[in-house]
N, CA, C and O atoms as a MOPAC input file, in Angstrom:
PM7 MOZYME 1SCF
protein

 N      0.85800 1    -1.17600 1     0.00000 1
 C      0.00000 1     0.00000 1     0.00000 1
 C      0.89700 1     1.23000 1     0.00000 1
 O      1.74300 1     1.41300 1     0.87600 1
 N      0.65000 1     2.20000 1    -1.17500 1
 C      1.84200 1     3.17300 1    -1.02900 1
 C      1.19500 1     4.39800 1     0.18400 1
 O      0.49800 1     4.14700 1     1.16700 1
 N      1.54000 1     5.32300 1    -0.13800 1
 C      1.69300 1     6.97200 1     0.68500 1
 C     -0.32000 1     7.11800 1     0.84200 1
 O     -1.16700 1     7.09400 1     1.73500 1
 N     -0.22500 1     7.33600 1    -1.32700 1
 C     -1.24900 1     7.84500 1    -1.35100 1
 C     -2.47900 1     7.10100 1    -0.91100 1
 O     -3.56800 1     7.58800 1    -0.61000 1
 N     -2.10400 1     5.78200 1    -0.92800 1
 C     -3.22300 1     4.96500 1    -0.47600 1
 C     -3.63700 1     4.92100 1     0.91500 1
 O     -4.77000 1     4.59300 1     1.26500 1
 N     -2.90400 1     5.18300 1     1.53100 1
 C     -3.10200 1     5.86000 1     3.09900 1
 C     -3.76400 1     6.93200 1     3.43500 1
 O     -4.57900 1     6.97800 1     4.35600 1
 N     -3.39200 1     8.03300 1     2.56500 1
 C     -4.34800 1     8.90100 1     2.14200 1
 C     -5.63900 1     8.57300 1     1.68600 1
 O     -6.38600 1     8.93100 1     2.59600 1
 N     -6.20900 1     8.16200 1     0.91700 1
 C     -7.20900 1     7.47500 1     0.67500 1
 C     -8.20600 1     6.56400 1     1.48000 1
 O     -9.35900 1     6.29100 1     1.14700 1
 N     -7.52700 1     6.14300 1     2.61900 1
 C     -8.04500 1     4.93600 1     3.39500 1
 C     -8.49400 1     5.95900 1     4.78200 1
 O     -9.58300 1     5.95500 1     5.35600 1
 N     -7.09800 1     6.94500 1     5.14600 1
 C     -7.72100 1     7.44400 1     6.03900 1
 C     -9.37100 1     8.73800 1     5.71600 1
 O    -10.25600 1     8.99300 1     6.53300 1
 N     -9.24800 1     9.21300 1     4.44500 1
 C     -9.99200 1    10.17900 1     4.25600 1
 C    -11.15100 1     9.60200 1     3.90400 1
 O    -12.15200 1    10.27900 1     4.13800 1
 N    -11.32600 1     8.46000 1     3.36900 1
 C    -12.74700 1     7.85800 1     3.67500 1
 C    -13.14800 1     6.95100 1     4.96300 1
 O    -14.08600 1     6.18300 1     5.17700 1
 N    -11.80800 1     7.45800 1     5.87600 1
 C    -12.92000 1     6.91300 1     7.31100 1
 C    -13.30400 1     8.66100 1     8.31600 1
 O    -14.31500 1     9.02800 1     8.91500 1
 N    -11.98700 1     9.32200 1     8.08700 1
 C    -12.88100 1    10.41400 1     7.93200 1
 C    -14.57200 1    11.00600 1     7.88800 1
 O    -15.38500 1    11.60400 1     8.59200 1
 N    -14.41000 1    10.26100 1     6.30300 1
 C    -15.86500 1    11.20300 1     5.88200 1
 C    -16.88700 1    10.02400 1     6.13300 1
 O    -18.09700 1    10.24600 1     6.08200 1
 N    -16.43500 1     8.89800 1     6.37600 1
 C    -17.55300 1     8.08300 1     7.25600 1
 C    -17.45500 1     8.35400 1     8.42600 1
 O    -18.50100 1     8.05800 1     9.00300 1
 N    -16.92300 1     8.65800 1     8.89900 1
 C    -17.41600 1     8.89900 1    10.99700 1
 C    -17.76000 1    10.27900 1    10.63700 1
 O    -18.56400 1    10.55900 1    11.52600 1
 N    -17.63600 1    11.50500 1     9.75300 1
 C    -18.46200 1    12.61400 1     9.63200 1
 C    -20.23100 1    12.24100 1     9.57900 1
 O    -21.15900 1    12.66900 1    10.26500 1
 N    -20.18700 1    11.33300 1     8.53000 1
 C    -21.46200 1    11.01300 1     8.28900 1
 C    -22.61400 1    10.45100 1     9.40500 1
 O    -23.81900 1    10.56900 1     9.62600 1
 N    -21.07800 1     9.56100 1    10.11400 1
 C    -21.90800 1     9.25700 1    11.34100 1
 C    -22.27000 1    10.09100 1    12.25400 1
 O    -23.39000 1    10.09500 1    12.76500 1
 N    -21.13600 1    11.04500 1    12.60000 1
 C    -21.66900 1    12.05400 1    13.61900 1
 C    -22.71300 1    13.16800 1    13.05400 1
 O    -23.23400 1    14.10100 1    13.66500 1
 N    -22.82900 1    12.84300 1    11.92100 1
 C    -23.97300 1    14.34800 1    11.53800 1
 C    -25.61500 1    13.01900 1    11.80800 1
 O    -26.70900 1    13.44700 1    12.17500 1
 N    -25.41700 1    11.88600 1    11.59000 1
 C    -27.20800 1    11.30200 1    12.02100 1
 C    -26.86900 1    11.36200 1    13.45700 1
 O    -27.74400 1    12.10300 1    13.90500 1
 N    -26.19200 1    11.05100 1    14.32800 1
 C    -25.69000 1    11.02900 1    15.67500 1
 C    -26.53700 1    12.51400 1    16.11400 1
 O    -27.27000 1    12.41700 1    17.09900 1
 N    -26.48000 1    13.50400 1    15.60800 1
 C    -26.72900 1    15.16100 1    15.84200 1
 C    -28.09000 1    14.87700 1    15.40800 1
 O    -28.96800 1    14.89100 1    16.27100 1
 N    -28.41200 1    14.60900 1    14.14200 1
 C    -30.04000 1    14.77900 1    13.69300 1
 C    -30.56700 1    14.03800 1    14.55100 1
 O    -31.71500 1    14.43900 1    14.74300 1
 N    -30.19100 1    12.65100 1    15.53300 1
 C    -30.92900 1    11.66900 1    16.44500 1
 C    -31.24900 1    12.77700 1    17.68100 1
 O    -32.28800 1    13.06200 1    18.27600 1
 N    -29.92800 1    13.24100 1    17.77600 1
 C    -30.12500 1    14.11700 1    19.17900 1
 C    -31.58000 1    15.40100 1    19.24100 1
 O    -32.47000 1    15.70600 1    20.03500 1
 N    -31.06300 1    15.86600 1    17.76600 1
 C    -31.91000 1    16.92900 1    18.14400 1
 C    -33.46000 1    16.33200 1    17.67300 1
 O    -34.32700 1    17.18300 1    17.86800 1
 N    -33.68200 1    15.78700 1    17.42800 1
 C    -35.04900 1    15.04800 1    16.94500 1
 C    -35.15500 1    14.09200 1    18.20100 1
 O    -35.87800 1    13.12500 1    17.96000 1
 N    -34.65200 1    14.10700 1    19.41100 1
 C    -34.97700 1    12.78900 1    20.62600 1
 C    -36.54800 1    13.48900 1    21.26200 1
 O    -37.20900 1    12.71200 1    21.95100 1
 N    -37.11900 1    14.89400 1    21.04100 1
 C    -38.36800 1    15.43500 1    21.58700 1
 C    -39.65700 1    15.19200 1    20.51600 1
 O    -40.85600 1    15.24700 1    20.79000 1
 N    -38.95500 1    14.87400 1    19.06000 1
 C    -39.92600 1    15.19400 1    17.94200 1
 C    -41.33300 1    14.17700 1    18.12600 1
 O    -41.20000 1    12.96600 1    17.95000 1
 N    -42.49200 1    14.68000 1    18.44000 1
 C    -43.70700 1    13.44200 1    18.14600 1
 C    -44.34400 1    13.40900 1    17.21900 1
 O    -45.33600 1    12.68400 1    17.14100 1
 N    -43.90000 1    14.27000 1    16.16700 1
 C    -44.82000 1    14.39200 1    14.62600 1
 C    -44.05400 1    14.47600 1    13.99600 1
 O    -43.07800 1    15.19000 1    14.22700 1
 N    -44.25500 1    13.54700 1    12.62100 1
 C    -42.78000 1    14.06100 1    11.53600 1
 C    -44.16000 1    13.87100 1    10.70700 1
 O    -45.29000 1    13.48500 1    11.00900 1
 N    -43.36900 1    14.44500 1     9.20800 1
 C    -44.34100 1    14.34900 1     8.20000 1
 C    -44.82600 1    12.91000 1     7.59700 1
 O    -45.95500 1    12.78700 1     7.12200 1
 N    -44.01400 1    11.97100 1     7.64200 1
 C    -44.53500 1    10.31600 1     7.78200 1
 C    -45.22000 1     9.83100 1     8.77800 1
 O    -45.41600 1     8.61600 1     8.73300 1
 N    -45.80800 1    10.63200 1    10.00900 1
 C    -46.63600 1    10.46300 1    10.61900 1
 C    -46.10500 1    10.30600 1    11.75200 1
 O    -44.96800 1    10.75900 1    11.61200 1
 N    -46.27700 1     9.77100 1    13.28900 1
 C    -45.68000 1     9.28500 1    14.19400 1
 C    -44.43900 1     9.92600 1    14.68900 1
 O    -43.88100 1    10.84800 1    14.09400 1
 N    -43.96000 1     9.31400 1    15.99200 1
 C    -42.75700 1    10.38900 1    16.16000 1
 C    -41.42300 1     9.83400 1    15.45400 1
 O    -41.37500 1     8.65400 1    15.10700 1
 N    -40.61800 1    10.48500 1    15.30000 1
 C    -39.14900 1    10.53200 1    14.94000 1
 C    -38.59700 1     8.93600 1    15.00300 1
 O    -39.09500 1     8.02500 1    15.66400 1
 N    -37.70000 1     8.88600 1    14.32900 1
 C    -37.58700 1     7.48200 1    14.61100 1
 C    -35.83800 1     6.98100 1    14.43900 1
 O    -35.33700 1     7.17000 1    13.33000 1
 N    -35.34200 1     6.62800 1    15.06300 1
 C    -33.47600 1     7.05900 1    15.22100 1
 C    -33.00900 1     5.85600 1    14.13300 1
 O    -33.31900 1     4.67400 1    13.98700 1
 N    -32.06200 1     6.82800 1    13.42200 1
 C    -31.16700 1     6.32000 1    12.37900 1
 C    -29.96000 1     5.75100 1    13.07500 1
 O    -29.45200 1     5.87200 1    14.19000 1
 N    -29.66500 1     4.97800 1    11.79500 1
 C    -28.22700 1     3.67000 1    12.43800 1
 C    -27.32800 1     4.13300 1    11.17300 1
 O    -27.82900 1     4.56400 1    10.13400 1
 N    -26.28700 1     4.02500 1    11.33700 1
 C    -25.27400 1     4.13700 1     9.69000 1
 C    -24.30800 1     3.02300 1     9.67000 1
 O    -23.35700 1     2.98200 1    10.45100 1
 N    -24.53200 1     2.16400 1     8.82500 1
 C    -23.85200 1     1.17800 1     8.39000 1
 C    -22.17900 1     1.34500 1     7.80200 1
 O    -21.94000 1     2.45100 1     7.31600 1
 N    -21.24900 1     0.53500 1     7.80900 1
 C    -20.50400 1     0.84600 1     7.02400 1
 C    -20.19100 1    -0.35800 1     6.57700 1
 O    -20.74400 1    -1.37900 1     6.98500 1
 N    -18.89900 1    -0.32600 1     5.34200 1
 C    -19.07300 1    -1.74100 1     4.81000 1
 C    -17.69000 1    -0.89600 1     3.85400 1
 O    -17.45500 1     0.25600 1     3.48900 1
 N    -17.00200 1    -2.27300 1     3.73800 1
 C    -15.03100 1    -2.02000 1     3.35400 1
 C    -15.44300 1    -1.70200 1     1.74500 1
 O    -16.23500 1    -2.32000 1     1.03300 1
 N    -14.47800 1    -0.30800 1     1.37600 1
 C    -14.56500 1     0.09900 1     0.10000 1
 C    -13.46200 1    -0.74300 1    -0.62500 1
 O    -12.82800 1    -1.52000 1     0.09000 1
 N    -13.20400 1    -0.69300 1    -1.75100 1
 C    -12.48300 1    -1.29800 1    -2.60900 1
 C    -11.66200 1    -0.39000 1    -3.74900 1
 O    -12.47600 1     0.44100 1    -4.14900 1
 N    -10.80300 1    -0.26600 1    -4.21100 1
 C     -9.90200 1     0.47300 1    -5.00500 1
 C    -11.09400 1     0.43600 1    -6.42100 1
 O    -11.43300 1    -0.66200 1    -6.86100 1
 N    -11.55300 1     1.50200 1    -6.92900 1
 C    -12.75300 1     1.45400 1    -7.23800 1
 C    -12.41800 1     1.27300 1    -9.34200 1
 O    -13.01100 1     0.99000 1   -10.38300 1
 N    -10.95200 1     1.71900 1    -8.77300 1
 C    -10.07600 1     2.16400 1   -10.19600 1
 C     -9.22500 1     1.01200 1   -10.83400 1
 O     -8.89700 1     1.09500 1   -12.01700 1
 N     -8.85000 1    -0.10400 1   -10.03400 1
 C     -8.39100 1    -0.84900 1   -10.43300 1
 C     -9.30300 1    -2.26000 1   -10.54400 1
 O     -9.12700 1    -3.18700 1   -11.33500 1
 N    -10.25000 1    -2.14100 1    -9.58400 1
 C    -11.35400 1    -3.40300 1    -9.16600 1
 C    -10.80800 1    -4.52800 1    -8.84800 1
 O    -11.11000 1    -5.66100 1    -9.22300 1
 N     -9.50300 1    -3.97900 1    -7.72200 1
 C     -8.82400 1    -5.14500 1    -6.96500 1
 C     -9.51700 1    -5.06700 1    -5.57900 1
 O     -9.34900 1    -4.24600 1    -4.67700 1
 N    -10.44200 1    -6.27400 1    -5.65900 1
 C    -11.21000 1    -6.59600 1    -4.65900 1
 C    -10.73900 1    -7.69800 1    -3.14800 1
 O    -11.40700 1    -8.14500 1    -2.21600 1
 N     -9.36000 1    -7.79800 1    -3.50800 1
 C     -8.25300 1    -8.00700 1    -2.28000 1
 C     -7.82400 1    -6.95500 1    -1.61700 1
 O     -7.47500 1    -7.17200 1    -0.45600 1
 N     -7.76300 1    -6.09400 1    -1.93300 1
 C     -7.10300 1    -5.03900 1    -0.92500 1
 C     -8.16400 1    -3.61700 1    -0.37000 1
 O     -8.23800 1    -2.53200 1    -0.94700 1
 N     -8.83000 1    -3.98300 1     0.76100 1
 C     -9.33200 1    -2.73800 1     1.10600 1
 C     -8.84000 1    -1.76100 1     0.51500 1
 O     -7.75100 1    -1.85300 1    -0.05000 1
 N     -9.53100 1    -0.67100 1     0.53300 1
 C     -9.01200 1     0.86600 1     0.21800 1
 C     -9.75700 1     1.86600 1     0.98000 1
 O     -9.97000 1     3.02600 1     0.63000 1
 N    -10.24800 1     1.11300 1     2.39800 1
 C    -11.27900 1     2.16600 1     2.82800 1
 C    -12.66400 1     1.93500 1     3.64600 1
 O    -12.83400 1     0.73800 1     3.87400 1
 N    -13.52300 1     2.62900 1     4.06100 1
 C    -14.76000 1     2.19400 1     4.38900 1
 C    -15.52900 1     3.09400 1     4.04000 1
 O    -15.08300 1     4.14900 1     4.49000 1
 N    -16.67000 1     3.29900 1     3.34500 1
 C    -17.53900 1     3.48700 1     3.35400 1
 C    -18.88700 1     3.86500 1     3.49900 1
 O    -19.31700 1     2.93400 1     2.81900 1
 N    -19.65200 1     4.32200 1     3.74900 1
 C    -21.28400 1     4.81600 1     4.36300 1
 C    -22.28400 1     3.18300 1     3.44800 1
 O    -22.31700 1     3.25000 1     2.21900 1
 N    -22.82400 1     2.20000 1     3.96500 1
 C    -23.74600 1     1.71900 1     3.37600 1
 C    -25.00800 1     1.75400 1     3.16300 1
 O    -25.70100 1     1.60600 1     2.15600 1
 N    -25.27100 1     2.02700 1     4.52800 1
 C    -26.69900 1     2.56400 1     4.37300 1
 C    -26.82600 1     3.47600 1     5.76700 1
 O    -25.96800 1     3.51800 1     6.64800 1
 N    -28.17400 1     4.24100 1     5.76000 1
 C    -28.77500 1     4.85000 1     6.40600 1
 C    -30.04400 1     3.98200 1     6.96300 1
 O    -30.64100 1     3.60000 1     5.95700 1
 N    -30.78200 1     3.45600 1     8.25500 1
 C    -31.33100 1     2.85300 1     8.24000 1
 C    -32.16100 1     3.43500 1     9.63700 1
 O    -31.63100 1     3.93600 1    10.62900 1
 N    -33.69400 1     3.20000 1     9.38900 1
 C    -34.19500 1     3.17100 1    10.50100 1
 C    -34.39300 1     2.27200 1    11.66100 1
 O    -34.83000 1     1.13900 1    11.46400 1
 N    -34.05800 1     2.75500 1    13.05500 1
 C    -34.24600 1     1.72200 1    14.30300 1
 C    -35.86400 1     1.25800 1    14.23500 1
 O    -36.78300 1     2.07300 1    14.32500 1
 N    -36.04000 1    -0.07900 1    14.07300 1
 C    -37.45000 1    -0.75900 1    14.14700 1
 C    -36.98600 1    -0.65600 1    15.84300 1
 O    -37.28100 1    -1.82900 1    16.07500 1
 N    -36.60400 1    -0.26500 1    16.87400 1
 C    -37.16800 1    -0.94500 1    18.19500 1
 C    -38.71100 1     0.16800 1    18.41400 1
 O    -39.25100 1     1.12700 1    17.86300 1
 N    -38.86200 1    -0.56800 1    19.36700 1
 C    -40.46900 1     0.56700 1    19.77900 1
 C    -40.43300 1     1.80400 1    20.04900 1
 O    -39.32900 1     2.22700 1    20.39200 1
 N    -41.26900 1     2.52100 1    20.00800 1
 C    -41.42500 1     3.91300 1    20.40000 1
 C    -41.53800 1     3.51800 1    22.08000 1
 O    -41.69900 1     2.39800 1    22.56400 1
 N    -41.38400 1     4.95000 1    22.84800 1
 C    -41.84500 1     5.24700 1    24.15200 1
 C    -43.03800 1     5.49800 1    24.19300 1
 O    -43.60200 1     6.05300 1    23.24900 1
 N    -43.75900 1     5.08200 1    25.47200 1
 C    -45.01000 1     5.62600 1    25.33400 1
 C    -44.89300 1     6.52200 1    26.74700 1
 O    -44.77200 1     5.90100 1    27.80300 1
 N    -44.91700 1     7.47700 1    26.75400 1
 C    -45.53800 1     8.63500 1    28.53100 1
 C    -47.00900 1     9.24900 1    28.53100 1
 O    -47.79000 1     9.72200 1    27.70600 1
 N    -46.96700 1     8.99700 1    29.84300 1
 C    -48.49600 1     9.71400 1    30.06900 1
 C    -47.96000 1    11.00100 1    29.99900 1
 O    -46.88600 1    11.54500 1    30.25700 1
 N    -49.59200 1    11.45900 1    29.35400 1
 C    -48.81000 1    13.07300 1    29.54900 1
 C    -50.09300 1    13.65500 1    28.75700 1
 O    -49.88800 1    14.20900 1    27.67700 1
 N    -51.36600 1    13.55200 1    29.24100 1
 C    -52.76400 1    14.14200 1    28.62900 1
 C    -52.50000 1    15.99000 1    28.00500 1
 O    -53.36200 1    16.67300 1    27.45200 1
 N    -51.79600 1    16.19700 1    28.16200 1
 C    -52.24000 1    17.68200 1    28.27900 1
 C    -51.03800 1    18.01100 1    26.75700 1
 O    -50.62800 1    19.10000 1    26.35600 1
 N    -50.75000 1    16.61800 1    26.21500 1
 C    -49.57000 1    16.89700 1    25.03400 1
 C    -50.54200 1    16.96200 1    23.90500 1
 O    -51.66400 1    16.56000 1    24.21100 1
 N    -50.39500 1    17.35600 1    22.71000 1
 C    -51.21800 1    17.70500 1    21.60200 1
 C    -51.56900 1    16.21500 1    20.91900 1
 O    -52.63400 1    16.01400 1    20.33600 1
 N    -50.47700 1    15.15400 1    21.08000 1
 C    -50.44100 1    13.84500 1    20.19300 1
 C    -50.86900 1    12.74900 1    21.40300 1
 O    -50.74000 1    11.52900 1    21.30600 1
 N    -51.26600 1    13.28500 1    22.25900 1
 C    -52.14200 1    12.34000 1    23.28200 1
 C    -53.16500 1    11.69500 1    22.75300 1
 O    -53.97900 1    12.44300 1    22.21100 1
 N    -53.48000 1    10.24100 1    22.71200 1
 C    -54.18900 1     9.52400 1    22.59900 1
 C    -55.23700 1     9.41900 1    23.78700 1
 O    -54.88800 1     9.88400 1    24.87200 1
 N    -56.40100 1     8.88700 1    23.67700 1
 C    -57.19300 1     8.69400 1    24.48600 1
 C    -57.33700 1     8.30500 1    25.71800 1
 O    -58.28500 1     8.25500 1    26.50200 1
 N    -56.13600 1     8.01600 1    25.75700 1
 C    -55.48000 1     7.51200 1    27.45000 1
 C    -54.70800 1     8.17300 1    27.96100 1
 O    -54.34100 1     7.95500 1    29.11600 1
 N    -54.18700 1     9.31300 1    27.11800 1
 C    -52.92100 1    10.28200 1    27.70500 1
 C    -51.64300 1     9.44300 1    27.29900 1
 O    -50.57700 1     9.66600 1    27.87300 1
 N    -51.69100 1     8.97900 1    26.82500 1
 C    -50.33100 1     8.10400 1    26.10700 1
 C    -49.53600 1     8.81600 1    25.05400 1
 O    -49.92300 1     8.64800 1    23.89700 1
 N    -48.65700 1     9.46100 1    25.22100 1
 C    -48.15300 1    10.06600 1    24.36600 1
 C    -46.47600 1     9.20300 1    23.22400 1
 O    -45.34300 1     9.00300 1    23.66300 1
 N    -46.83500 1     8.99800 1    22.23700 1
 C    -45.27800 1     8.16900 1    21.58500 1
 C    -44.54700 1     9.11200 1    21.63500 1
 O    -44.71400 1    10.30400 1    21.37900 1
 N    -43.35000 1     8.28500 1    22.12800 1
 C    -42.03500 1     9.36500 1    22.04400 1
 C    -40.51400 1     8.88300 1    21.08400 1
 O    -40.11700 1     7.72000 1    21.15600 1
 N    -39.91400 1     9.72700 1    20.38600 1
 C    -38.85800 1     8.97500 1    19.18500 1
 C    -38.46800 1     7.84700 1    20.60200 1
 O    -39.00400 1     7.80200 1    21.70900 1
 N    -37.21500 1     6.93000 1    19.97200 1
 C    -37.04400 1     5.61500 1    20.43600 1
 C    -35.50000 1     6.30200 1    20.12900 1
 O    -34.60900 1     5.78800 1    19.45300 1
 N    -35.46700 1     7.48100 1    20.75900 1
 C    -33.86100 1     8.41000 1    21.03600 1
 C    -33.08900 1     8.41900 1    22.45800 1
 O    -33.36900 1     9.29700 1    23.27400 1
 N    -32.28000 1     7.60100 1    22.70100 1
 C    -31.97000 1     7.65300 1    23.91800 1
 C    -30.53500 1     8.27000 1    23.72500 1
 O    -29.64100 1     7.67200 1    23.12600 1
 N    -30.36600 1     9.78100 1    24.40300 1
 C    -29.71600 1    10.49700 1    24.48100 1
 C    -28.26500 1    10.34400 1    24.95300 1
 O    -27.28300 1    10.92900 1    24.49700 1
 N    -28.29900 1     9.63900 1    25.73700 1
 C    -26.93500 1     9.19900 1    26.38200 1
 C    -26.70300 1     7.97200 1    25.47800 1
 O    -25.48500 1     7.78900 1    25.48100 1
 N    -27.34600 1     6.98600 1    24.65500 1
 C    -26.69600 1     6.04200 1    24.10900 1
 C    -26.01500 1     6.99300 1    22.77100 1
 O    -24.92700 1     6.69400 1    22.27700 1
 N    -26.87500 1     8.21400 1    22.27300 1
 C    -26.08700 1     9.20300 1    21.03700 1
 C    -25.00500 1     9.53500 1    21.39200 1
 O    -23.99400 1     9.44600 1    20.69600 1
 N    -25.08100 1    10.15400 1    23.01900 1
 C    -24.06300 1    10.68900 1    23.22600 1
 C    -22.53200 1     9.80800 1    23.18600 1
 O    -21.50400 1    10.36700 1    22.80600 1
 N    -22.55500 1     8.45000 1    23.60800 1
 C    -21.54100 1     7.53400 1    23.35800 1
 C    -21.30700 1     7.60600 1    22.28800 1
 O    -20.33200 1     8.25900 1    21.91400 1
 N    -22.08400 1     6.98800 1    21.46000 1
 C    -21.97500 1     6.83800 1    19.95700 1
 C    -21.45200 1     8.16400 1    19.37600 1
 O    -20.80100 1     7.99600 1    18.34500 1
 N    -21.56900 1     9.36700 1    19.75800 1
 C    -20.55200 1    10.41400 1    19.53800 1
 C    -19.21600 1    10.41600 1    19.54300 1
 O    -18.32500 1    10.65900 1    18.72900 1
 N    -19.32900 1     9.95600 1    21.08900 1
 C    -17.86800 1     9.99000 1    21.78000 1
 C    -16.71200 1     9.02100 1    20.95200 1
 O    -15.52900 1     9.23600 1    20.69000 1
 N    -17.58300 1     7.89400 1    20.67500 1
 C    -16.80900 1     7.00000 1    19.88800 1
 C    -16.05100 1     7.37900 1    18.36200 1
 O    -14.85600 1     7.29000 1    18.07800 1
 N    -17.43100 1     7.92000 1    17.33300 1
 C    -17.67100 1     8.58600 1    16.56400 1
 C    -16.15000 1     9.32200 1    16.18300 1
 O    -15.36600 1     8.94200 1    15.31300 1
 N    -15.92700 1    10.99300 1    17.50800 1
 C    -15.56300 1    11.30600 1    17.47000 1
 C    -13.72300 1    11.16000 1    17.48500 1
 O    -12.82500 1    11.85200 1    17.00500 1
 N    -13.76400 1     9.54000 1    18.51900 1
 C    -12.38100 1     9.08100 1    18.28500 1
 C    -11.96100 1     8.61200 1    17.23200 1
 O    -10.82600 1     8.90300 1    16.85100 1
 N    -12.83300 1     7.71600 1    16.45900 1
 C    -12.54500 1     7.08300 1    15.33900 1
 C    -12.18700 1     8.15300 1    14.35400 1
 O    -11.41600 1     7.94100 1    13.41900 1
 N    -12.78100 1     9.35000 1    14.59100 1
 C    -12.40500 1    10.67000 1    13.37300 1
 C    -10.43200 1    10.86200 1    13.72800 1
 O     -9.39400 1    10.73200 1    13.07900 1
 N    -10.74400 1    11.15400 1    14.83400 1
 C     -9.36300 1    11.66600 1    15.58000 1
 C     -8.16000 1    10.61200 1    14.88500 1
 O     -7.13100 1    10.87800 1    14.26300 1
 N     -8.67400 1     9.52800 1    15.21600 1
 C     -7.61400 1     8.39300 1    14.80500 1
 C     -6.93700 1     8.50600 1    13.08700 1
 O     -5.86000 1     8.46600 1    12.49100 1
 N     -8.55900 1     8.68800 1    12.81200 1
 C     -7.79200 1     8.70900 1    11.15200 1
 C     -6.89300 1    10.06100 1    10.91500 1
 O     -5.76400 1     9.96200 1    10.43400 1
 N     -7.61500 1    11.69600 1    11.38000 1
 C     -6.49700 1    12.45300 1    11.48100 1
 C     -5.29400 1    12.08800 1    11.85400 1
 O     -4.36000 1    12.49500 1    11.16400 1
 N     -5.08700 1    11.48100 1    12.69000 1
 C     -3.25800 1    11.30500 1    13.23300 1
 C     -2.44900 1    10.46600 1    12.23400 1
 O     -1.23800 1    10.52500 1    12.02100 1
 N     -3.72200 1     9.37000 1    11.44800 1
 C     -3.21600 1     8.11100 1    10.82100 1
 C     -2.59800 1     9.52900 1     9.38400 1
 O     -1.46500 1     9.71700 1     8.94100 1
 N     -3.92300 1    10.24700 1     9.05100 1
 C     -2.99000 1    11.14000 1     7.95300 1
 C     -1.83800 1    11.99600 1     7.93700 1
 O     -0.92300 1    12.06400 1     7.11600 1
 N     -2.08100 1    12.72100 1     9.13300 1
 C     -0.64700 1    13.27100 1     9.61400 1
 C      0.46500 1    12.61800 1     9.58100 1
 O      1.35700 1    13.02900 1     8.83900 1
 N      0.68000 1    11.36200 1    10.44100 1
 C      1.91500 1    10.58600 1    10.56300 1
 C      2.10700 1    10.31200 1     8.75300 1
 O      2.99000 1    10.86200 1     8.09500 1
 N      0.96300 1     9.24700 1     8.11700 1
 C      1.68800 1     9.82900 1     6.43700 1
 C      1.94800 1    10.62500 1     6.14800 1
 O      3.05800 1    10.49900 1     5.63200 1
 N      1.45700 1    12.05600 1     6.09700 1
 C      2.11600 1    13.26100 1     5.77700 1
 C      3.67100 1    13.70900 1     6.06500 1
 O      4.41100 1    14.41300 1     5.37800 1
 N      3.95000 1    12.93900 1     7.54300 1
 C      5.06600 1    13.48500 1     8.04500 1
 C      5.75400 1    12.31900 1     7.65500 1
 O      6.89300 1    12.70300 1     7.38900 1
 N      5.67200 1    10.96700 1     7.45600 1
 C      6.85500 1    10.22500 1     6.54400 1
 C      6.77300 1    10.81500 1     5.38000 1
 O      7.87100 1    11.06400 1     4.88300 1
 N      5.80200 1    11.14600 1     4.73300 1
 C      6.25200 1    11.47900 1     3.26800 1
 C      7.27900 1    12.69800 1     3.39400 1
 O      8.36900 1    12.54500 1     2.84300 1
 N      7.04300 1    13.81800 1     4.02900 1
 C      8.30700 1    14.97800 1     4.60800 1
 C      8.99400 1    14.91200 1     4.44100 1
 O      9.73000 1    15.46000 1     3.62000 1
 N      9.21800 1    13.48400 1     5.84500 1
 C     10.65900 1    12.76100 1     5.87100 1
 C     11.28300 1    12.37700 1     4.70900 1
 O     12.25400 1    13.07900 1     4.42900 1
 N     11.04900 1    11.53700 1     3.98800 1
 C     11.55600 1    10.97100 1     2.47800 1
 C     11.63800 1    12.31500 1     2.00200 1
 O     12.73000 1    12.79200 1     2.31100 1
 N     11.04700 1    12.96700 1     1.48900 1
 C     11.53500 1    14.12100 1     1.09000 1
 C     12.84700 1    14.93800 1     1.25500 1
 O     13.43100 1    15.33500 1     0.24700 1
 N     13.32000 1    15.19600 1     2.48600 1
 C     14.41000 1    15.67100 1     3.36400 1
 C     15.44900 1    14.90400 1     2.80200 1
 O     16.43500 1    15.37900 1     2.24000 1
 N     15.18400 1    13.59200 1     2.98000 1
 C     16.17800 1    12.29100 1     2.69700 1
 C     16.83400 1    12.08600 1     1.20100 1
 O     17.91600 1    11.80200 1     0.68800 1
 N     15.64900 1    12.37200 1     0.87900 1
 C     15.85900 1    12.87900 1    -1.08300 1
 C     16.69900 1    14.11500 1    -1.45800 1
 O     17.19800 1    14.26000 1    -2.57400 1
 N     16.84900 1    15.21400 1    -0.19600 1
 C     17.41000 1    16.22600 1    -0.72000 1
 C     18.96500 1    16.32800 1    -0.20300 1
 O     19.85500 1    17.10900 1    -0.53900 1
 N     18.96200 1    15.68100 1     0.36300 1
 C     20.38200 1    15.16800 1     1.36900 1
 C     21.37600 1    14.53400 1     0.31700 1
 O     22.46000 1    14.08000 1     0.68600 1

C-alpha cells in the first residue's frame, strides 16, 4: 500500500465517521420530535458501514477504505408517557415518544468522534513520513 493509499483509506474513514456524527446530531436533536411528516414520532437512524475497494483498479483483495452503506431506521419501539395535556395524546394520555436515547447518542458520539481523531493522526503521521523521504531525497 503506497503513501497515497493511506491517504485514501484514512480520508474515507474520515468522511464516514463525519457522516456518522452528523445522524448522531439529527438523532439528538429530533430525541423530543412526536410528529414528523410520515406520521408518528421521529424514529433514530443507524449508519452502516461496509469495506470500500480500489474502485479504479477493481482489486477486490485489498481494502481501500470504508464506506457509508446505508442509512437505516431503528425498528425498536417507540416510548409511550403519560402526559394528557400533550397535543399527540391519545385517548389515554399516552403520548409516543422517538425511540432516542440520548446518552446512548451521546456515546456513539464519543466513539464517533475518536474514530475521526484516529484517522487524522493516521494522515498526519503519512504526511510526516512522506516529509521525511523528502528531506532524505534532498540530502
Amino acid at each position: 500500500m503506497g503513501s497515497f493509499s493511506s491517504f485514501d483509506v484514512s480520508a474515507s474513514g474520515i468522511s464516514a465517521q463525519r457522516t456518522r456524527m452528523d445522524v448522531i446530531a439529527n438523532n439528538i436533536a429530533n430525541a423530543d420530535t412526536t410528529r414528523t411528516p410520515e406520521g408518528g414520532p421521529y424514529r433514530r437512524q443507524r449508519v452502516s458501514f461496509k469495506t470500500a475497494f480500489d474502485q479504479a483498479t477493481g482489486n477486490k483483495s485489498m481494502p481501500a477504505g470504508v464506506e457509508v452503506e446505508s442509512i437505516t431506521a431503528d425498528p425498536t419501539d417507540f416510548l409511550s408517557v403519560y402526559d394528557p395535556g400533550h397535543p399527540d395524546a391519545d385517548e389515554n394520555g399516552m403520548v409516543k415518544k422517538p425511540n432516542v436515547n440520548v446518552v446512548e447518542e451521546m456515546v456513539d458520539m464519543i466513539s464517533a468522534t475518536r474514530a475521526y481523531e484516529a484517522n487524522v493522526t493516521a494522515l498526519n503521521a503519512t504526511k510526516s513520513m512522506i516529509a521525511s523521504g523528502i528531506e532524505i531525497g534532498k540530502a
